[in-house]
N, C-alpha and C positions, 0 to 999 in steps of 0.2 A: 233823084234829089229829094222827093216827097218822104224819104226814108230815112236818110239826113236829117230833115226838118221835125219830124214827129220823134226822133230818135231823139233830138235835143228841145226841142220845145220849144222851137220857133215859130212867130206869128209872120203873115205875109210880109209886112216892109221889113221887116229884120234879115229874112230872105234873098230880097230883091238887095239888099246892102251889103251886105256877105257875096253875092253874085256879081255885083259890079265891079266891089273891090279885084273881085278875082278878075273880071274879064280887064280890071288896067293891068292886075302882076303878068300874065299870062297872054292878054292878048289874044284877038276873035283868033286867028290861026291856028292855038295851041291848045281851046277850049277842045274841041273834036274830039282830040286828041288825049289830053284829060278824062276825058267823059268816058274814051273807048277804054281808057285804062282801067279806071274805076270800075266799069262794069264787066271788066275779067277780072278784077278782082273781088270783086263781089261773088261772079261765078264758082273763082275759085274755092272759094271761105263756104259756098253752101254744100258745094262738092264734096269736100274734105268734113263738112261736120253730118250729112249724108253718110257719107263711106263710117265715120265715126261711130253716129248709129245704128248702123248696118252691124257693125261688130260686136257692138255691145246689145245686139239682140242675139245673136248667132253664139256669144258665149255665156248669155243667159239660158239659152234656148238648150245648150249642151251639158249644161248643167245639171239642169231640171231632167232630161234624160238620162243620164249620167246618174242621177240618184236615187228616179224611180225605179232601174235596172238593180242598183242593187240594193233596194228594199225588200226584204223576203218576209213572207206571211209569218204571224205569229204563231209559236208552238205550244201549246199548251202543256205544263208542268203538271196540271193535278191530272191524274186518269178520271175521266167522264164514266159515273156508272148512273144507275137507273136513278129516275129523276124526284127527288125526296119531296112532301107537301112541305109546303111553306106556310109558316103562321104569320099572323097580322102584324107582327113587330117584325117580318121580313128576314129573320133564321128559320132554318131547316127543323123538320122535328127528328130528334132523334127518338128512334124507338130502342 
């Protein structure tokens, strides 16, 4: 219920007002019963956003492999020949 409460912004007597009302609609016999509902549903809702996450790491994660695989090293265009001085404004000299 404390998750209720902070979830809407409820201070204690606002609470214990909200709780009463309910224990006249419902009735101490049905509150139990309530409560047990609630919290498989609650279980269910973390379950499923769990499994949710779960997936959407698993097709992050496939991806990312998936792209590294076919990333292939880069080829080089010019042919590499013997390595020329370099002058102070960072061109080559040509002789």
């Amino acid at each position: 219920m404390s998750l209720i409460a902070s979830f809407m912004n409820l201070a204690g007597p606002d609470l214990i007002v909200i709780l009463l009302i309910v224990l006249v609609l419902f009735g101490a016999k049905k509150l139990p019963e309530l409560a047990r509902g609630m919290g498989q549903a609650v279980k269910e809702f973390q379950k499923a956003k769990d499994e949710f996450n779960d997936e959407l790491h698993k097709a992050g994660k496939s991806e990312t492999e998936t792209a590294k695989s076919e990333v292939k090293p880069a080829q080089s265009t010019v042919p590499r020949g013997e390595s020329q001085p370099v002058n102070s404004d960072g061109k080559a000299d040509q002789a």
